[in-house]
C-alpha positions in Angstrom: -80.0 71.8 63.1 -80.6 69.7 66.2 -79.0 66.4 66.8 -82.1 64.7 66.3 -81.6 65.9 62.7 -78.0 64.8 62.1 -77.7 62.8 59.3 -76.8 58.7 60.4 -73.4 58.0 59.9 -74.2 55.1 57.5 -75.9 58.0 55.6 -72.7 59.9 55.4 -70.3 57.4 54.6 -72.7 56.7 51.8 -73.2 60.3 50.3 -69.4 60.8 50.8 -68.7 57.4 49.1 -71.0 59.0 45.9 -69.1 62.5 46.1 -65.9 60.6 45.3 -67.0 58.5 42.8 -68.5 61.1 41.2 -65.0 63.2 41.1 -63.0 60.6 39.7 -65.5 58.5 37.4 -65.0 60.8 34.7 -60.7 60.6 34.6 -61.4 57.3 35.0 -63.8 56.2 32.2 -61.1 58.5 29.7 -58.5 56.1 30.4 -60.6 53.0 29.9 -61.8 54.9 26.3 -58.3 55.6 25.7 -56.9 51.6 26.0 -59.7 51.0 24.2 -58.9 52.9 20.8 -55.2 51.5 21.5 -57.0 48.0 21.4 -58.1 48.5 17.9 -56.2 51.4 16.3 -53.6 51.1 13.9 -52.5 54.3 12.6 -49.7 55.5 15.1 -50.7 59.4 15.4 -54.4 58.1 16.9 -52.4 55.8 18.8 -50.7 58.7 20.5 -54.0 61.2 21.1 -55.2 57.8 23.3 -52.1 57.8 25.1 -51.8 61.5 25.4 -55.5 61.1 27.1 -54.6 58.4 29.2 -51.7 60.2 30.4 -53.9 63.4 31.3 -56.6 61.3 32.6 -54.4 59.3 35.1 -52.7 62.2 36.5 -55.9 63.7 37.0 -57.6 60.6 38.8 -54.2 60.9 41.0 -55.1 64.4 42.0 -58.6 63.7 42.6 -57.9 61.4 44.8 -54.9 62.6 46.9 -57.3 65.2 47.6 -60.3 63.4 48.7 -58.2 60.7 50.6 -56.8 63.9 52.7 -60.8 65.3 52.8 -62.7 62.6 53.3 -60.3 59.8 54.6 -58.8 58.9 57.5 -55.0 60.3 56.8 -53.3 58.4 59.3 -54.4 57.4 62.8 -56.0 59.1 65.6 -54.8 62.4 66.7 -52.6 62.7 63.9 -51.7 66.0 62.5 -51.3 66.7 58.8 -48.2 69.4 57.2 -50.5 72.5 55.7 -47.9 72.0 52.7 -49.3 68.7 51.8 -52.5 70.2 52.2 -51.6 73.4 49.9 -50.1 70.8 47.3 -53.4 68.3 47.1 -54.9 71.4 46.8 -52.9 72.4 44.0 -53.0 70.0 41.7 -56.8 69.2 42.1 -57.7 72.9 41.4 -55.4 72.7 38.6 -57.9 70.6 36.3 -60.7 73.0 37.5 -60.7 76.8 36.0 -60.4 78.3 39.5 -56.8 80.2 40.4 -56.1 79.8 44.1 -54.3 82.2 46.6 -53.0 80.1 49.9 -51.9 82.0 52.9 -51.2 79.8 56.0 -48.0 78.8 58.1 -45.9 76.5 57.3 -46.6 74.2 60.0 -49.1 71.2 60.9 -52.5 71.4 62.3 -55.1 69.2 63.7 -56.4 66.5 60.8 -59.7 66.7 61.8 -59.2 70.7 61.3 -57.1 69.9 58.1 -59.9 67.9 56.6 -62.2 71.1 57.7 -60.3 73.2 55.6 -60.5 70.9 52.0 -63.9 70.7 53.0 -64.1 74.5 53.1 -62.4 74.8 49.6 -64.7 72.0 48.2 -67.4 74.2 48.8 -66.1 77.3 48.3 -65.4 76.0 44.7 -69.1 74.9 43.8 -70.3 78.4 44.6 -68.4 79.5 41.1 -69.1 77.4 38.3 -68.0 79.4 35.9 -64.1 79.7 37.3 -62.9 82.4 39.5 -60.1 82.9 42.2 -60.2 80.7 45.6 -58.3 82.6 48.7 -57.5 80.8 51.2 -56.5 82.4 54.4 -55.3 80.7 57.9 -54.9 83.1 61.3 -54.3 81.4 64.0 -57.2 79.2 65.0 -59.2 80.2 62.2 -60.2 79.8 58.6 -61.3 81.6 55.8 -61.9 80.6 52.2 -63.5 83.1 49.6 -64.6 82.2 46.6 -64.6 85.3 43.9 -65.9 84.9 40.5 -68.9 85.7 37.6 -72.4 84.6 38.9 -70.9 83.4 42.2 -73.5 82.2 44.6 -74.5 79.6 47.6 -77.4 77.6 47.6 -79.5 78.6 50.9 -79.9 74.5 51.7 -75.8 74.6 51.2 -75.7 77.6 54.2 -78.1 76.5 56.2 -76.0 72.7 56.1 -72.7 74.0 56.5 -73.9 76.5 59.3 -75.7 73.4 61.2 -78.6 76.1 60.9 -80.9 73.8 58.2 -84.1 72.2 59.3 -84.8 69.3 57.4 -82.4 70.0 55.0 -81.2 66.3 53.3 -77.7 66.4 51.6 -77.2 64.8 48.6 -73.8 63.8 46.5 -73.4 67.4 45.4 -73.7 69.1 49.0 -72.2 66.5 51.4 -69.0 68.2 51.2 -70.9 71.4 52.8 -72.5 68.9 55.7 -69.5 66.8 55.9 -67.6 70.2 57.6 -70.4 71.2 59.5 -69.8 67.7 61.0 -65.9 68.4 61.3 -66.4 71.7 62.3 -68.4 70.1 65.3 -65.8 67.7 66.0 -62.8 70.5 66.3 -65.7 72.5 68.5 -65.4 75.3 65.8 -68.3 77.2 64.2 -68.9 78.2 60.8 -70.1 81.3 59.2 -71.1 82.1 55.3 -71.1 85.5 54.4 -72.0 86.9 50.8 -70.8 90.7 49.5 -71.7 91.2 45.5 -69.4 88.3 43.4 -67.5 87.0 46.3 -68.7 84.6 48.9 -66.6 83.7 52.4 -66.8 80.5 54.1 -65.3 80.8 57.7 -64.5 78.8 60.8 -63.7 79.7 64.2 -63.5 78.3 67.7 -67.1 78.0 69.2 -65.5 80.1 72.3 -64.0 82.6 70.2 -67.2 82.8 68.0 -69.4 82.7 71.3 -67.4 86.0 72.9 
């Protein structure tokens, strides 16, 4: 993908603007359902499904967004680093209202935002390659980064590689796949390089240091 090809910035912030409305419209819309019935309902065990639902709907909407404000945010000023904890624990409760189980083995310690944001990225994408539920592993050594996505039926769309790999030509994102360019874009900006490999049910996303990769 040359430079030429980049999508604008103004682009970006738009289709990343769509991505997280999309993630947290639906959470969102429940709990506006749920005031609803309590608006008009009378009998007392209906009364408690709607706040049972708005309970579970606002957590969820929490987790969305913790998640996509450490993503797709800024997260603090420039040159700031982020605690792989908090990361792990965004991480968490996100995938915990998706049906993926998730394996996390990093340091505890704090890393780059930019290559923070890289990683949730990573996992984003790693988790749209298995719609049906699966296992996430994700895997931190030293300057690197590795998330593999197991699971039935698990693929990657080419256009997704070739955006996330900065290999596409003419390749537009949309909502669904600007979490795949939006890394590609990080990955640029922590001079890192990313790779997708596919083996059977199990699909690795990873990210190395453009020297490292280059040797």
């Amino acid at each position: 993908m040359s430079r030429e090809q980049v999508l604008s910035d103004l682009d970006l912030a738009a289709l990343v603007s769509s991505r997280v409305c999309h993630d947290i419209i639906s959470p969102v819309g429940a709990i506006v359902n749920g005031l609803e019935v309590l608006d008009g309902e009378r009998d007392e065990d209906m009364r408690q499904v709607a706040l049972d639902l708005i309970a579970r709907s606002a957590r969820v909407a929490s987790a969305k967004l913790q998640f996509c404000r450490l993503a797709f945010g800024a997260a603090g000023s420039a040159g700031a680093e982020i605690d792989l904890g908090d990361a792990e624990e965004v991480t968490r409760g996100f995938i915990g209202h998706e049906k993926v189980e998730m394996v996390w083995r990093a340091p505890h310690e704090t890393r780059p935002k930019n290559e923070v944001k890289l990683l949730l990225n990573l996992i984003l994408t790693a988790i749209s390659t298995i719609p049906r539920g699966g296992r996430i592993t994700v895997e931190i050594d030293g300057p690197c980064y590795r998330v593999t996505a197991e699971g039935m039926g698990a693929r990657i769309a080419e256009s997704t590689s070739r955006l996330i790999s900065g290999t596409g030509d003419g390749d537009d994102p949309d909502p669904r796949s600007i979490q795949a360019y939006h890394a590609y874009r990080l990955a640029e900006a922590c001079s890192h390089v990313l790779q997708v490999t596919q083996r059977g049910e199990g699909i690795a996303i990873e990210a190395r240091p453009r020297a490292e990769a280059a040797a």
